[in-house]
N, C-alpha and C positions, 0 to 999 in steps of 0.2 A: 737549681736545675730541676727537680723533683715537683716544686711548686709551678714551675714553667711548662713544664710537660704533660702537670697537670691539669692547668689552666687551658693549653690548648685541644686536650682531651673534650675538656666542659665543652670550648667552644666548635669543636667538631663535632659531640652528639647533638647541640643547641643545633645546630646549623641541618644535620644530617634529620632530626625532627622537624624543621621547619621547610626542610626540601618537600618532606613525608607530609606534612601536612598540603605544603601546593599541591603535590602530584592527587591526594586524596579528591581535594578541590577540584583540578583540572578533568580526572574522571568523573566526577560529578555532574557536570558544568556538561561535560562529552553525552554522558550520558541523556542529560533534561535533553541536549540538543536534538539525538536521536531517535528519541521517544516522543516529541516534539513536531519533528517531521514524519514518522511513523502514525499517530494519529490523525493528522491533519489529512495525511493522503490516504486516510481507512474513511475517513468524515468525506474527504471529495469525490471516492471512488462510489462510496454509497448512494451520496446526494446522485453522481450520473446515474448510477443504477437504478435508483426510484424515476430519477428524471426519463430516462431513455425507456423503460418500462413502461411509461407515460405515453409515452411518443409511439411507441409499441403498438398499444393499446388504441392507440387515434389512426394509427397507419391501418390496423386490422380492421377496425370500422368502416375506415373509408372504403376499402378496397373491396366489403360487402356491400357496402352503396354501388358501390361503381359496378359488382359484375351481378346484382342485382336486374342492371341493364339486359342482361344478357343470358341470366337463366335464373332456376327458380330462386325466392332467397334462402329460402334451407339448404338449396344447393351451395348456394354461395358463400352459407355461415361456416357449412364445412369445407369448401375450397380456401376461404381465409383460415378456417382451421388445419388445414390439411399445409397452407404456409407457412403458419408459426411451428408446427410439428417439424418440418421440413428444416425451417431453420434451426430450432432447440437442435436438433437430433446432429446438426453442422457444428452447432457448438458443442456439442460433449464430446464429439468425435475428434473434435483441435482443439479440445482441451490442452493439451501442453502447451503447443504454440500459441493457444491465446490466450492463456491465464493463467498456466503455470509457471510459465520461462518469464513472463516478463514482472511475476512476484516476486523469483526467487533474485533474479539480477536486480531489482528495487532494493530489496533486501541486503544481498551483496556488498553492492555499491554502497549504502546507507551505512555499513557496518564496519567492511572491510576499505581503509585510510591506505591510499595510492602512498602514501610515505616509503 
């Protein structure tokens, strides 16, 4: 009886260490996945940022060509400067709604398991 109860002993820690070892595994495994996609969307968010900065920069040109047309171009290099001012100034001020709330919900969602 003694040997039997010990035997099932053995095989309840054996079992109860190999549950512990999955579950260490399964965090693991949790973990690569969300640091995984966490990097990825830091690499894509950047890559738009340089790219759209880009795009920025070619919009602001044109738009000195264009009002060029129409008044002097110094004038003009400041009226294109007086639009990206105009805009920055539109983003700092909705900063939360447009690049705080929707990091921290990336985040959130990313972390916290609907389960």
């Amino acid at each position: 009886m003694k040997e039997k109860l010990s035997g099932e002993v053995k095989d309840i820690f054996t079992q109860s260490l190999k549950w512990l070892n999955l579950e260490i595994r399964y965090i693991k495994l949790t973990a690569a996945e969300k640091i995984t996609i966490l990097m990825a969307s830091i690499f894509l968010m950047l890559l738009a940022l340089l790219i759209g900065m880009v795009i920025l920069i070619l919009l602001a040109w044109a738009l000195v060509d264009y009002l060029q047309y129409f008044m002097s171009p110094p004038l003009a290099c400041l009226s294109a400067s007086g639009a990206l001012v105009l805009l920055v100034l539109i983003v700092v001020l909705l900063r939360r709604p447009l690049v705080f709330n929707p990091i921290a919900r990336f985040i959130s969602k990313l972390l916290i398991d609907k389960e």
